[in-house]
Backbone as JSON, one array per atom type, in Angstrom:
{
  "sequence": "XXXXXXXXXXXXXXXXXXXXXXXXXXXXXXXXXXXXXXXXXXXXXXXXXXXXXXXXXXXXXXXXXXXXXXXXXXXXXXXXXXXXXXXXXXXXXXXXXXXXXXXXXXXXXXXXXXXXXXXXXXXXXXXXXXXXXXXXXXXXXXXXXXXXXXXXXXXXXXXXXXXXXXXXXXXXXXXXXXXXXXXXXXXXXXXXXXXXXXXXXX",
  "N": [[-4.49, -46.51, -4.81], [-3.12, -43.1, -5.39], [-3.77, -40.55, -7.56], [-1.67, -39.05, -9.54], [-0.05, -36.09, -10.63], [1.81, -33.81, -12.84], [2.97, -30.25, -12.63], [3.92, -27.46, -14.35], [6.52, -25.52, -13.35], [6.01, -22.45, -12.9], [7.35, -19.01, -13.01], [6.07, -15.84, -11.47], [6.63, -13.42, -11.09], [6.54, -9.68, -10.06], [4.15, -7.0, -9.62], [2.91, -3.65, -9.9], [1.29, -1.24, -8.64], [0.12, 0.82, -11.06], [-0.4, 3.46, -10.65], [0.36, 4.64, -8.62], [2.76, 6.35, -9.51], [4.67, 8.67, -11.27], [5.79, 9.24, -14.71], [8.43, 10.82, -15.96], [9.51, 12.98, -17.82], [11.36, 14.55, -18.18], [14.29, 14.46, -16.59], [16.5, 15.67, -13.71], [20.27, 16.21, -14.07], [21.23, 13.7, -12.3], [22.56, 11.26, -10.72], [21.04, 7.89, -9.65], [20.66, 5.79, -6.65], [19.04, 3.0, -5.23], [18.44, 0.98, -2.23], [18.83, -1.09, 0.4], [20.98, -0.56, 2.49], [23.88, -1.82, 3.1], [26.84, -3.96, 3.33], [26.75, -6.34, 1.2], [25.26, -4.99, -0.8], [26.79, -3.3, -2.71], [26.66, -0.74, -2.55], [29.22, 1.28, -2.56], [30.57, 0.66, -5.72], [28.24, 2.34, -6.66], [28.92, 4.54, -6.41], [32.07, 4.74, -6.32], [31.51, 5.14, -9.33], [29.91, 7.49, -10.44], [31.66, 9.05, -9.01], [33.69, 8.96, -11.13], [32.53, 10.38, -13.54], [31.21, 12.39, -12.64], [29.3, 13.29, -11.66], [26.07, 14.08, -9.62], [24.98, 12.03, -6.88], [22.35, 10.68, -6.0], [21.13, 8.76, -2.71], [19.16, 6.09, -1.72], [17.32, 4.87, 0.39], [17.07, 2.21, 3.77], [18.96, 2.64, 6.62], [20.75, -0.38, 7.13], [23.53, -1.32, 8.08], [25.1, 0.61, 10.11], [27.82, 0.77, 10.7], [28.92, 0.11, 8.09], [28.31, 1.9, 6.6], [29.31, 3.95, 7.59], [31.7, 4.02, 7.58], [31.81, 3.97, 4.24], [31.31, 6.39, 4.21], [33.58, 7.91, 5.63], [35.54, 7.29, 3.75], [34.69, 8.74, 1.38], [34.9, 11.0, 1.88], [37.09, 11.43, 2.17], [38.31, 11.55, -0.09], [37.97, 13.53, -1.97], [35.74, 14.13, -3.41], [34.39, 15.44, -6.66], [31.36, 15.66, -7.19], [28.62, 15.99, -5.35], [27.52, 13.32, -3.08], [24.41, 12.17, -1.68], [22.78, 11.55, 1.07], [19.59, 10.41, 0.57], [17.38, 9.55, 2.91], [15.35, 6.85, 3.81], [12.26, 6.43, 2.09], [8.24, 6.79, 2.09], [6.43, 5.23, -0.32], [4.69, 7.64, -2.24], [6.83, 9.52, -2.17], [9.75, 8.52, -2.83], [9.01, 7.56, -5.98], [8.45, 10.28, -6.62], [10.91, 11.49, -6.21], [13.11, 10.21, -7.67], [12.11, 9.92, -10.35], [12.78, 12.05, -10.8], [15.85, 11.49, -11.06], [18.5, 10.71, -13.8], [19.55, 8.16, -14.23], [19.05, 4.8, -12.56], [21.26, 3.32, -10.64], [22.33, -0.24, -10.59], [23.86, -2.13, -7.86], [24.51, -4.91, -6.98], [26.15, -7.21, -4.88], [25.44, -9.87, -4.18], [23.74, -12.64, -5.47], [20.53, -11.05, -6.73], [17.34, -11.63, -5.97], [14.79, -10.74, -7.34], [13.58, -7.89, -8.02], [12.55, -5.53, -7.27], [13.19, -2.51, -7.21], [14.02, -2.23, -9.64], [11.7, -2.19, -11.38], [10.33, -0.34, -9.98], [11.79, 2.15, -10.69], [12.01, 2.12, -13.99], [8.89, 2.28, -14.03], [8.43, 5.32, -14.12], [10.05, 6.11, -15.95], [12.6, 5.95, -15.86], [15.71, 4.75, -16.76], [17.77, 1.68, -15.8], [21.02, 0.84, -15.22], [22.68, -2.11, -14.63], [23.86, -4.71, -12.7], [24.99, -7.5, -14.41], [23.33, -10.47, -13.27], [21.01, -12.47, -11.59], [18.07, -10.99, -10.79], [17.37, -8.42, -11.77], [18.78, -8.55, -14.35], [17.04, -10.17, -15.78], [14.58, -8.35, -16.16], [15.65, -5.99, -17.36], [16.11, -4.37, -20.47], [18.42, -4.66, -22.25], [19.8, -1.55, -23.96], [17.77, -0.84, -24.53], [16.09, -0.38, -22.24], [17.68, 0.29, -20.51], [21.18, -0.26, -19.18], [22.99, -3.28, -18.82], [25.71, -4.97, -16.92], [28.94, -5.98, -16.49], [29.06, -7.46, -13.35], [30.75, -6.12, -10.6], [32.29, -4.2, -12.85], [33.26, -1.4, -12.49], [34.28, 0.2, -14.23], [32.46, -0.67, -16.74], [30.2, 0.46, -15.79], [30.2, 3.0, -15.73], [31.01, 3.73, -18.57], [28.23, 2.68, -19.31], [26.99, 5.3, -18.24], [27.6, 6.58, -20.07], [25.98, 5.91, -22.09], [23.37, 6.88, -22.05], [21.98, 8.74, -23.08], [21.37, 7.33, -25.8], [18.97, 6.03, -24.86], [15.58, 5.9, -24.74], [13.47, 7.57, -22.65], [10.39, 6.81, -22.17], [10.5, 4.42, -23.23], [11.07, 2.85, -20.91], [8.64, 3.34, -18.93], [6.84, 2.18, -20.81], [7.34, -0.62, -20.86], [7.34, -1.34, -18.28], [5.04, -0.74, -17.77], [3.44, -2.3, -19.68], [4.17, -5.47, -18.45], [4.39, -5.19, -15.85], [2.55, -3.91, -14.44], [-0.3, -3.81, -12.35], [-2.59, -5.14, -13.38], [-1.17, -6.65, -15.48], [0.07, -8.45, -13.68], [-2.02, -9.94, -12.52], [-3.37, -11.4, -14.83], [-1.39, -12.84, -15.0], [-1.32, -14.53, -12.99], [-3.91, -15.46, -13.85], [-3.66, -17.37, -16.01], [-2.55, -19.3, -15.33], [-3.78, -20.4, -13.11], [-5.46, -21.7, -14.05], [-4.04, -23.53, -16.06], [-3.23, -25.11, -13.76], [-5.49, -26.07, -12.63], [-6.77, -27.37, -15.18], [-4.74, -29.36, -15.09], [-5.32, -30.74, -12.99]],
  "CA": [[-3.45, -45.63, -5.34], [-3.87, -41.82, -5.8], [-3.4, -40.19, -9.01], [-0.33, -38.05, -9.52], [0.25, -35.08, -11.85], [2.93, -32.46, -13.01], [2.26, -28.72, -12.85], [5.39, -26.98, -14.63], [6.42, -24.23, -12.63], [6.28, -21.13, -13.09], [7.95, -17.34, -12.03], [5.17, -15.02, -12.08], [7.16, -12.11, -10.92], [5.41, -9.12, -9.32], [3.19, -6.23, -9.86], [2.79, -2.53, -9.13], [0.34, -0.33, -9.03], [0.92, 2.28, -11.88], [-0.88, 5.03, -10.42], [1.26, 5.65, -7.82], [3.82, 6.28, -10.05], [4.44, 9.01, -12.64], [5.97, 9.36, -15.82], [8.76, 12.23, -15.89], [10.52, 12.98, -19.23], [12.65, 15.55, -18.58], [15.29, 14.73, -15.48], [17.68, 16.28, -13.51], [21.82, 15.2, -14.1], [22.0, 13.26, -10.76], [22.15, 9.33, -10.8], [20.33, 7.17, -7.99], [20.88, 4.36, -6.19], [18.19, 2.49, -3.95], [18.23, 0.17, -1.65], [19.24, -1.55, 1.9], [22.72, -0.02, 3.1], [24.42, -2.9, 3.88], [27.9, -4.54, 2.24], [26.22, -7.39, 0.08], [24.19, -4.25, -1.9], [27.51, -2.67, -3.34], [27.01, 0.81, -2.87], [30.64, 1.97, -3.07], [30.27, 0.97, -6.78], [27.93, 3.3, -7.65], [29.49, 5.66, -5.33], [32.96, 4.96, -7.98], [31.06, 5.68, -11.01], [29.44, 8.67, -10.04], [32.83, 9.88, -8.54], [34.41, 9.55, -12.35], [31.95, 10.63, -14.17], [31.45, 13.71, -11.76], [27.74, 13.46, -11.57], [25.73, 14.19, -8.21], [24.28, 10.52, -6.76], [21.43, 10.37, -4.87], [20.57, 7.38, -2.42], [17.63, 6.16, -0.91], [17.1, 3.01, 1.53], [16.8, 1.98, 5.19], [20.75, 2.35, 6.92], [21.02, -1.33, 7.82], [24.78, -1.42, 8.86], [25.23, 1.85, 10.36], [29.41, 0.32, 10.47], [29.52, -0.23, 6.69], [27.59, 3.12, 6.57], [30.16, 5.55, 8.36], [33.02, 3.67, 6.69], [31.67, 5.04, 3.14], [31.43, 7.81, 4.16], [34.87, 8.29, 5.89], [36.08, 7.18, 2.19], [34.55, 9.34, 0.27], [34.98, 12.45, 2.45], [38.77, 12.08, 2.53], [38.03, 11.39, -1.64], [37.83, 14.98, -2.37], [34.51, 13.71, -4.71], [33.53, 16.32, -7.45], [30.39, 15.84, -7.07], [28.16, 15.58, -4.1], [27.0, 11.88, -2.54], [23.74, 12.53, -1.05], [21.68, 9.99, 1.35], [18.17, 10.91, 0.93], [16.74, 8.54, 3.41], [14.34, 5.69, 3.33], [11.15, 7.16, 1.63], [7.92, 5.86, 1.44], [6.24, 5.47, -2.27], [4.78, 8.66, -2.83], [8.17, 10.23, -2.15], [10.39, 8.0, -3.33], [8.95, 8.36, -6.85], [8.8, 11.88, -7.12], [12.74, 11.95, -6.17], [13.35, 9.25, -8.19], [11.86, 10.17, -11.26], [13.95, 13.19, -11.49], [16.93, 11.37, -11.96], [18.79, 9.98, -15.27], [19.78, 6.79, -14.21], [19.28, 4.63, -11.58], [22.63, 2.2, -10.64], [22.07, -1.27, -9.43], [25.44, -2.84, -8.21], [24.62, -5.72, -5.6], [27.68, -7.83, -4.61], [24.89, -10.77, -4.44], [22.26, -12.31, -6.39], [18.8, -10.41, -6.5], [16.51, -12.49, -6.91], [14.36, -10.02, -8.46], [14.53, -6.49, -8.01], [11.51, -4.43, -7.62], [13.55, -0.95, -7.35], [14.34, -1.72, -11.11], [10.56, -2.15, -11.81], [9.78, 0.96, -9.58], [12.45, 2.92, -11.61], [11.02, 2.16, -15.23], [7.13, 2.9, -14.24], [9.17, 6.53, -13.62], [10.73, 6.94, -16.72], [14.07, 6.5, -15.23], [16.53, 3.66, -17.31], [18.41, 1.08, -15.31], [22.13, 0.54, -15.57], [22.08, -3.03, -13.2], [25.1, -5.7, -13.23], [24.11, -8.83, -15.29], [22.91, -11.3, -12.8], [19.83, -12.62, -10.67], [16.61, -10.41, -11.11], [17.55, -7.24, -12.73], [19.31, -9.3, -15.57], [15.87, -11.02, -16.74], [14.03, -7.2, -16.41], [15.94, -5.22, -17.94], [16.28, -5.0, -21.81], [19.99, -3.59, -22.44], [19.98, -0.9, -25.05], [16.19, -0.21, -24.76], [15.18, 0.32, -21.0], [18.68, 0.6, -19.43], [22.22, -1.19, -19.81], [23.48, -4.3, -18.46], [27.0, -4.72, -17.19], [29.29, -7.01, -15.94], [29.12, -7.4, -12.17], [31.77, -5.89, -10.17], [33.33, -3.63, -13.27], [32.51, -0.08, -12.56], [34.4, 1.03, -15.65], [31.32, -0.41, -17.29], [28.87, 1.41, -15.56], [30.75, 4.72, -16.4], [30.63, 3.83, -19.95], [26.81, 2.88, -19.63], [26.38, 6.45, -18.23], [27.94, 7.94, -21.25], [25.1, 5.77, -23.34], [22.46, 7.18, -21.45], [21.19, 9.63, -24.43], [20.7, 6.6, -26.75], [17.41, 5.61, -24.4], [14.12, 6.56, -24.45], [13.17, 7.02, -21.11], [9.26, 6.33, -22.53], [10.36, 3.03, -23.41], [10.92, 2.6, -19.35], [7.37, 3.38, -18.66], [6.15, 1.15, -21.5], [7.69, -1.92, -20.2], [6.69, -1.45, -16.44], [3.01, -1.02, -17.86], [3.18, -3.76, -20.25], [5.19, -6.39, -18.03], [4.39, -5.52, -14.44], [1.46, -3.41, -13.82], [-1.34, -5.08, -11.36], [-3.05, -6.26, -14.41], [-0.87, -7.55, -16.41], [0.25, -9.54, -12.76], [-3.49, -10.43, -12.1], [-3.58, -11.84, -16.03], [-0.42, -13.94, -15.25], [-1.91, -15.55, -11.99], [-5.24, -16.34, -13.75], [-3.55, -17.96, -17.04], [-1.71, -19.95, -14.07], [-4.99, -21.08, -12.21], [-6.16, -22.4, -15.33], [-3.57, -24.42, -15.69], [-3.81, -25.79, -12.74], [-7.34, -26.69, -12.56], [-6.69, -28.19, -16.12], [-3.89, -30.45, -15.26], [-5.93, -32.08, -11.96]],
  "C": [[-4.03, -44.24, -5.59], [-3.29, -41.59, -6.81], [-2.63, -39.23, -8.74], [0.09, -36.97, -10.58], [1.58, -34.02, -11.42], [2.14, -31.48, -13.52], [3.69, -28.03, -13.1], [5.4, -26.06, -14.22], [6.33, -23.03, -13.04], [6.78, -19.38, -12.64], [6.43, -16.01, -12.81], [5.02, -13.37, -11.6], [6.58, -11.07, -10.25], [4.79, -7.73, -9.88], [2.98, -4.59, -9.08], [1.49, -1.54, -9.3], [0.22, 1.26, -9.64], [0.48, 3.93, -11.7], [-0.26, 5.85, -9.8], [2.7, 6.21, -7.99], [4.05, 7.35, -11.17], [5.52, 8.97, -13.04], [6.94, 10.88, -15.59], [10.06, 12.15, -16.75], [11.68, 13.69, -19.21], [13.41, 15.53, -16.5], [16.56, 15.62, -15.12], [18.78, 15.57, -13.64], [22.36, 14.64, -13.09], [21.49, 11.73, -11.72], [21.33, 9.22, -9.18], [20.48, 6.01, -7.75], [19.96, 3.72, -5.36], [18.64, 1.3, -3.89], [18.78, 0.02, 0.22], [20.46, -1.26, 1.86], [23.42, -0.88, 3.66], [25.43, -3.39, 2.78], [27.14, -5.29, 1.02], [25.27, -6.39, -0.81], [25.43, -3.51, -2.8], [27.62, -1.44, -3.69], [28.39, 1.77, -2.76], [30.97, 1.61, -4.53], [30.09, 2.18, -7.47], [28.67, 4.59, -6.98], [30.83, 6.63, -6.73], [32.7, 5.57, -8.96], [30.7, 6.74, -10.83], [30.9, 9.42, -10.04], [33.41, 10.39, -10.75], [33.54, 10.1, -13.12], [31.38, 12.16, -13.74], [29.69, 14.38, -12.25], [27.42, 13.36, -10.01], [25.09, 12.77, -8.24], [23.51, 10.95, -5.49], [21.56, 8.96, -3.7], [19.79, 7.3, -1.26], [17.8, 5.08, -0.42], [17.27, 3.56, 3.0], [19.03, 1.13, 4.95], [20.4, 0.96, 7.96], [21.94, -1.93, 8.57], [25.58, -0.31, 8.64], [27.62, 1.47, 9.62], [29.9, 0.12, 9.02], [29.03, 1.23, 6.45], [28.72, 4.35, 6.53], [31.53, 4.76, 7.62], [32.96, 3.85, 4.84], [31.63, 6.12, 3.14], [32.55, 8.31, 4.57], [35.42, 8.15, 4.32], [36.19, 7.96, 1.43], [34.53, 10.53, 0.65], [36.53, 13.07, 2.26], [39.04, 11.46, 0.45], [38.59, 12.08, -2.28], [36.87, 15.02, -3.56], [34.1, 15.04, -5.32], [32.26, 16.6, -7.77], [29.4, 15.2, -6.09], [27.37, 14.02, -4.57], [25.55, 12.56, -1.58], [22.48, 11.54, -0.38], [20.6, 11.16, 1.7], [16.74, 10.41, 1.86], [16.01, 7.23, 3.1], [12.57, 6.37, 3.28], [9.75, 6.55, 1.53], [7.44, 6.32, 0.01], [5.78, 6.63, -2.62], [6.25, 9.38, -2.64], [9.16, 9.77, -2.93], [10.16, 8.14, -4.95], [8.99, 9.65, -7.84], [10.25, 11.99, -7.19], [13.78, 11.3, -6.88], [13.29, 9.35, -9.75], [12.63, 10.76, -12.04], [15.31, 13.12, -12.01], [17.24, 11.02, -12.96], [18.88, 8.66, -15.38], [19.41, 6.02, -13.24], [20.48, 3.59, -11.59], [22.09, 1.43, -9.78], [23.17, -2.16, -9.31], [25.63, -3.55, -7.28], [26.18, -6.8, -5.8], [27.09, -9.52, -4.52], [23.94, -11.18, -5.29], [21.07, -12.24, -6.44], [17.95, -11.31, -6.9], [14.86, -11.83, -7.7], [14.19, -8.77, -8.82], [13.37, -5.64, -8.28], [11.69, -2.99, -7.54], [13.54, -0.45, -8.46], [12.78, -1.33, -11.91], [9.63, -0.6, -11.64], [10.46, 2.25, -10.44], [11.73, 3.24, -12.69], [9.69, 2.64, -14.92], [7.35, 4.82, -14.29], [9.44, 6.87, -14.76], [12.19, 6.55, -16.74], [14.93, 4.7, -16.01], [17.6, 3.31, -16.37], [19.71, 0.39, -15.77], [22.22, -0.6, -14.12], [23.71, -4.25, -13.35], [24.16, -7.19, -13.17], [24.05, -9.77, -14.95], [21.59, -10.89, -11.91], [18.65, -11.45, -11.75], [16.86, -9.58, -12.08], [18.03, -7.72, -14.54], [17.53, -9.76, -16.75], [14.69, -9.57, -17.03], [14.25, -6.4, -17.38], [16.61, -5.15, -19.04], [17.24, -4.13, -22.35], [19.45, -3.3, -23.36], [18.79, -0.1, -24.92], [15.59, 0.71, -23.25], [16.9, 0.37, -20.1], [19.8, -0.13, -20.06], [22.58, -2.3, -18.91], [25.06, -4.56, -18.27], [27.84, -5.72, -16.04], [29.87, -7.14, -14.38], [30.84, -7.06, -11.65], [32.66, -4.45, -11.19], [33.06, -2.5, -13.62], [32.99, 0.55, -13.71], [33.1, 0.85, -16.96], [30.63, 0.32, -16.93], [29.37, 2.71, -15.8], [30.64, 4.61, -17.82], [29.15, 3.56, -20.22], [25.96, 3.93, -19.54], [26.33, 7.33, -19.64], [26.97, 7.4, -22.19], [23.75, 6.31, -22.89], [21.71, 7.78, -22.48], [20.48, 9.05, -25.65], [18.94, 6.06, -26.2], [16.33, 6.53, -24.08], [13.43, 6.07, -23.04], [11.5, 6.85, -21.09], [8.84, 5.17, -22.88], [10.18, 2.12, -21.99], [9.92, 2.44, -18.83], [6.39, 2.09, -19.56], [6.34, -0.16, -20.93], [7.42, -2.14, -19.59], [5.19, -1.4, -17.24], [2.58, -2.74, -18.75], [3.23, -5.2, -19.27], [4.8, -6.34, -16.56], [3.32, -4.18, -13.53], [0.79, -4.31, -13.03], [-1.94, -5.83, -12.38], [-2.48, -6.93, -15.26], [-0.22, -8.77, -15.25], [-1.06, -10.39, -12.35], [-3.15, -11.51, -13.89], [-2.53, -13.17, -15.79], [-0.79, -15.11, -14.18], [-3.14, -16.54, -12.49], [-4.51, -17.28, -14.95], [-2.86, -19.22, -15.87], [-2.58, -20.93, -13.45], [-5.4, -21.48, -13.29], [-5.62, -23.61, -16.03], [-3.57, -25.43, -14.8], [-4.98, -26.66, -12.35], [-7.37, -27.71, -13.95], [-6.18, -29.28, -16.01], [-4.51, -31.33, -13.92], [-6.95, -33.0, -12.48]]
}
């Protein structure tokens, strides 16, 4: 007979490297959106909120369905939007940070569930507080009130009211969290407490 053990699982989430990342306190009044351009990410959301709130929106990602692509944009052209929509391409990390930084918010408004969401992680090491709808990844990251708001999938009238709380957060608390929570070392620290386990329970 061989001997048989349990190893309780664990999520040990992921890790960035905080250098390539700064810290920028004082943003400009645009929102941002990243990610993959494709239906199941929900960028006509943030598109909505932006529109009422009559803030400029950035967005960054790789155009994955050019056809869902040019049909937001026919939308929001014949809109008459008060404030510009602007795709800033797909960036890599030094760029993306810098352009990123500068904004106030970033919006995360997938139509599926993330299963964990390293834009929100890249956000916070930035400074930048995440308004995310309250499932999958972003949900277990991000600590409503403190590093961003939380809001109930699908109901952009929340995320227009999470813009207007924007002033209550310290966008230093953003940075704290990403260093605490998901720097390389505090991901290296979570692998070895992990392997130790492991090796214990054989």
């Amino acid at each position: 007979t061989s001997d048989v053990y349990t190893i309780e699982w664990q999520i040990l989430g992921s890790g960035l490297n905080m250098a390539q990342y700064h810290y920028c306190a004082l943003p400009d009044d645009v929102l941002a959106w990243v990610g993959r351009i494709s239906p199941e990410k929900g960028l006509e959301d943030a598109i909505a909120a932006a529109r009422i709130v009559q803030k400029p929106l950035k967005i960054f990602g790789k155009l994955e369905d050019m056809q869902y692509w040019q049909r937001i944009q026919s939308e929001y052209a014949q809109a008459s939007l008060d404030s510009p929509v602007e795709y800033c391409g797909f960036l890599p990390t030094a760029q993306l940070q810098h352009a990123l930084g500068k904004c106030r918010a970033l919006l995360v408004t997938p139509r599926w569930l993330e299963a964990f969401g390293m834009v929100v992680i890249e956000a916070m090491a930035c400074g930048v507080p995440v308004i995310a709808y309250r499932s999958g990844g972003p949900a277990e990251i991000i600590c409503s009130g403190k590093t961003g708001w939380l809001v109930e999938p699908g109901r952009v009238e929340e995320i227009v009211g999470a813009i207007a709380k924007l002033n209550q957060l310290d966008r230093a608390h953003c940075r704290q969290q990403a260093e605490s929570h998901y720097s390389l070392h505090r991901w290296g620290k979570r692998f070895e407490s992990w392997f130790y386990q492991v090796i214990s329970s054989s």
